[in-house]
C-alpha positions in Angstrom: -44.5 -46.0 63.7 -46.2 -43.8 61.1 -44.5 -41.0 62.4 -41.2 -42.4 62.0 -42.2 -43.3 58.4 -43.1 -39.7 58.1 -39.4 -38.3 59.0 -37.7 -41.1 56.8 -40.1 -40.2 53.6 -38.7 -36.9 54.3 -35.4 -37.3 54.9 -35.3 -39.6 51.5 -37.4 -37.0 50.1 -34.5 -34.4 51.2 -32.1 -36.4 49.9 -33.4 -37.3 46.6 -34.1 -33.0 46.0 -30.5 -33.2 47.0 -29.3 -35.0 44.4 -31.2 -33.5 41.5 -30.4 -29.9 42.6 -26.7 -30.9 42.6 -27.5 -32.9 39.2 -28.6 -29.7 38.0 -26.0 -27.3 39.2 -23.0 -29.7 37.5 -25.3 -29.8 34.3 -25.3 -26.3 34.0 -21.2 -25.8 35.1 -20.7 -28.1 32.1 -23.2 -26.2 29.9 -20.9 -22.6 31.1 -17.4 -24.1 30.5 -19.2 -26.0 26.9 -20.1 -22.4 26.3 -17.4 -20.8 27.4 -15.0 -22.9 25.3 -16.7 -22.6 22.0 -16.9 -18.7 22.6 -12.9 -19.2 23.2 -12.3 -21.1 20.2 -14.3 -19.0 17.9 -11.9 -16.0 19.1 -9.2 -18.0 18.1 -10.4 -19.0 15.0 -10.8 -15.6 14.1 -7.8 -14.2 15.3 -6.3 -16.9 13.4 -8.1 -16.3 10.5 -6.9 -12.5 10.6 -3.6 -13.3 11.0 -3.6 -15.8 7.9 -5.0 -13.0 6.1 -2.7 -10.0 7.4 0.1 -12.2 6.3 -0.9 -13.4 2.6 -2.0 -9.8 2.5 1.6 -9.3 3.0 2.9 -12.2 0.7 3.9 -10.4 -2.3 5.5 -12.5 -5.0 8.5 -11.6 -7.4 9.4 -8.4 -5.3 12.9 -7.4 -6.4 15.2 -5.3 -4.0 18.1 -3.5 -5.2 20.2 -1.1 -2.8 20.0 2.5 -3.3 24.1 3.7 -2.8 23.5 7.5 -3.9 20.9 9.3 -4.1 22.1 13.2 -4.0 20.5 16.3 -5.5 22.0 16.8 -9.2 21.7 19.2 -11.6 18.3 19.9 -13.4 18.6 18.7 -17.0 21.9 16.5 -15.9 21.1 12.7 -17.1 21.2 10.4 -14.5 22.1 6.9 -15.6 20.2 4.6 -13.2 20.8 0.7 -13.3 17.6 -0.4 -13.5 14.4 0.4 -16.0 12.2 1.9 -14.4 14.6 3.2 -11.8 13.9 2.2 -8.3 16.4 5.0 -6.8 19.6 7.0 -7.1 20.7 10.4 -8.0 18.3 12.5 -9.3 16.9 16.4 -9.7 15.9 19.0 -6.9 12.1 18.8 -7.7 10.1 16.0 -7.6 7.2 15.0 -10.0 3.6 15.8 -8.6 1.6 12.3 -7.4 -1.2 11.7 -9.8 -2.2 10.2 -13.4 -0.4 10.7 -16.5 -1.3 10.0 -20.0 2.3 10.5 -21.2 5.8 9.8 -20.2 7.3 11.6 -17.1 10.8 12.4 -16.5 13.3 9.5 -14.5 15.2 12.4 -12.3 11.8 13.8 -11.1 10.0 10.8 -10.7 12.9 8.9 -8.7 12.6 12.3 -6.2 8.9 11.3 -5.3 10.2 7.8 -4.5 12.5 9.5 -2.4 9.2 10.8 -0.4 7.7 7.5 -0.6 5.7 7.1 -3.2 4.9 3.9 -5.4 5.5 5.0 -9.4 3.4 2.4 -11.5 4.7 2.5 -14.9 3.0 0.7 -17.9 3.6 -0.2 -21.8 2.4 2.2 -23.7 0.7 0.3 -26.5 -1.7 -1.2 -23.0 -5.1 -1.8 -23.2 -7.2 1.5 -22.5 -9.6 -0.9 -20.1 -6.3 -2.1 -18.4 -4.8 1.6 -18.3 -8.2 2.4 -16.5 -8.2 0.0 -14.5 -4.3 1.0 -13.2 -5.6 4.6 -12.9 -8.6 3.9 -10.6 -5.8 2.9 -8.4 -5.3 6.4 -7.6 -7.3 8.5 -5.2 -6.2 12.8 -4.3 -4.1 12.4 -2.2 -2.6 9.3 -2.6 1.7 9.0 -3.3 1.4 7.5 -6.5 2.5 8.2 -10.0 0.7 6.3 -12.7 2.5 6.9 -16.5 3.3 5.1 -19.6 7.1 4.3 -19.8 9.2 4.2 -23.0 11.9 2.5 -21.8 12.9 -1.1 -21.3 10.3 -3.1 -18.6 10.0 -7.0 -18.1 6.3 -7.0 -18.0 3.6 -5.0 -19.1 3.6 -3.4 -15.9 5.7 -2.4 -13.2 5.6 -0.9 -10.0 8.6 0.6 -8.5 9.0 1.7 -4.7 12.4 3.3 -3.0 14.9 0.2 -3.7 12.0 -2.3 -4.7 10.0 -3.1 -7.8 7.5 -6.1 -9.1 6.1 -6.4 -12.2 2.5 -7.9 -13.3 1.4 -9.0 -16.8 -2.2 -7.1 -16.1 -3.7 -4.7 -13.9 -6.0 -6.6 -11.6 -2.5 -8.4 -10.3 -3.1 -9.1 -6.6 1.1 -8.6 -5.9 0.5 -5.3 -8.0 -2.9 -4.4 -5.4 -0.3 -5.4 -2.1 2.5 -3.9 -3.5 0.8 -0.4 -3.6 -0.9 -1.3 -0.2 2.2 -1.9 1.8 4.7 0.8 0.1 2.5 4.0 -0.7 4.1 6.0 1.9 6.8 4.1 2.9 8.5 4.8 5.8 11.4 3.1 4.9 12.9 5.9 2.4 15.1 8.3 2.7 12.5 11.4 3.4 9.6 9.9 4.4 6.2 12.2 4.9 7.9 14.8 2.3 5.5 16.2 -0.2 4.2 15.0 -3.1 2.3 17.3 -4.4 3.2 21.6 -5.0 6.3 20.8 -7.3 6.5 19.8 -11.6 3.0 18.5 -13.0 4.7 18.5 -16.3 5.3 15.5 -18.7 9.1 14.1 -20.0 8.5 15.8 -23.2 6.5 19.3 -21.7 9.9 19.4 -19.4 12.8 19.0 -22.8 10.2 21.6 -24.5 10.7 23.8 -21.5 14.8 23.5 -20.8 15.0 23.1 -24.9 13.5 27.3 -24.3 16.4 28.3 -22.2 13.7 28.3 -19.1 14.2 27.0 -15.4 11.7 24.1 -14.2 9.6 25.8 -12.4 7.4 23.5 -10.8 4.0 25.7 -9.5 4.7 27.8 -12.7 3.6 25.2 -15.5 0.6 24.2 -16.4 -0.9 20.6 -16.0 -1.8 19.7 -19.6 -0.1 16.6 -19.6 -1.9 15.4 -15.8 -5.2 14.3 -15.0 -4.9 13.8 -11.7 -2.0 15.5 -10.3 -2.0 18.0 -7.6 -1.3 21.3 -7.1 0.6 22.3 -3.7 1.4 25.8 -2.2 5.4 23.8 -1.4 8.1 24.6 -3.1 9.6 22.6 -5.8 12.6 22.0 -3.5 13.0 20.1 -0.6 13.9 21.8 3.0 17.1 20.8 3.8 
C-alpha cells in the first residue's frame, strides 16, 4: 500500500511540475510576442514620425509657380523684360552670374542663367536690417547654388526667393518656408540644365557690369575682378555654356 502511495505522489508530483513548466513556457511566449509588439510599434511610431516630418519639411507655404515659355540665349547687354520681379525665368544672357554673396545689385539676364543651372537666387530690400542680411548670408556655404543680393526692383515682401519657375517670399530671414524653400530647390533637378556650373563665369555686380559694357568692353566673366562678391566663386569654366 505505501508503495502504491509512493507512485501516485509521484505521478501527482509529475503532473503538478507539468503544469508549472507549461505555466511557465506560455508566460514567457506572452512576455516575447508583449516584447515583440512594443518593439513593432515603436518602429512604426518612428517611421511615422519620420514621415510626418519628411512631409511638413516639404510643406512650403505661399509657393508661387509661374511657367517658363522661353528661355533662349540673347544678346549680352539686350534687356530682357521678364514678367515677374524678381524674375523666376525666361530669356536671358550667355553667362551666368557666379553662386555666392553679394552686397549690391546683380544683373536679371545673368542671374536668371544660374536659375537655369538650378540655383535658388534670394533677393532682399535693400534698406534690410544688417542682422537680418547676416542672417540670409549664413545661408550660404562654397559650394552651394545660391545667389544672395539686394534687389532694387519691385518685391512683395522683404524677401524673396526665386527658383526656375517658382518663388516665395518671407517678411524675415529666419522664415521656415524660406529655410525649405532653399532645401528642396538648391539644385533642382527640375530645370532646364540641371548640374551646369555655377561658379567660373561673371562675379561682377549690375552696376560693375553697365561700367564695363558702358567702356566698349565684352563681359568677360574669369576676366573681372570680384569687388563687388564676398563669397562668390571662381571656376576654371567658361562663361558659356556647352551646347
Amino acid at each position: 500500500m505505501a508503495k502504491k502511495k509512493t507512485a501516485e505522489e509521484r505521478r501527482r508530483r509529475a503532473a503538478e511540475m507539468r503544469a508549472q513548466r507549461l505555466k511557465e513556457e506560455r508566460r514567457k511566449k506572452i512576455l516575447t510576442i508583449t516584447g515583440i509588439s512594443v518593439a513593432a510599434a515603436l518602429v512604426l511610431g518612428l517611421l511615422a514620425f519620420a514621415i510626418f516630418m519628411e512631409i511638413r519639411s516639404r510643406n512650403i507655404s505661399g509657393v508661387e509657380e509661374y511657367p517658363v515659355d522661353s528661355y533662349v540665349h540673347v544678346d549680352t547687354g539686350q534687356s530682357v523684360d521678364y514678367e515677374q520681379s524678381p524674375p523666376v525665368g525666361g530669356d536671358h544672357w550667355p553667362s551666368w552670374q557666379n553662386c555666392g554673396v553679394y552686397t549690391e545689385p546683380v544683373t536679371n539676364e545673368f542671374a536668371v542663367h544660374s536659375l537655369e543651372h538650378g540655383a535658388v537666387w534670394i533677393t532682399y530690400e535693400p534698406g534690410l536690417s544688417q542682422s537680418e542680411i547676416d542672417a540670409l548670408d549664413s545661408l550660404y556655404s562654397p559650394g552651394d547654388y545660391l545667389v544672395i543680393s539686394p534687389y532694387e526692383g519691385e518685391m512683395d515682401a522683404p524677401i524673396v526667393a526665386s527658383s526656375w519657375g517658382r518663388q516665395v517670399s518671407a517678411e524675415t530671414a529666419d522664415d521656415q518656408n524660406l529655410t525649405r524653400f532653399v532645401q528642396r530647390y538648391e539644385r533642382g533637378n527640375d530645370v532646364p540644365e540641371p548640374g551646369a556650373s555655377c561658379s567660373g563665369a561673371v562675379a561682377e555686380t549690375a552696376a560693375q557690369v553697365e561700367e564695363v559694357m558702358a567702356g566698349g568692353e565684352q563681359v568677360e566673366g574669369e576676366e573681372m575682378t570680384d569687388e563687388g562678391a564676398q563669397d562668390a566663386e571662381d571656376g576654371e569654366d567658361a562663361g558659356t555654356d556647352e551646347e
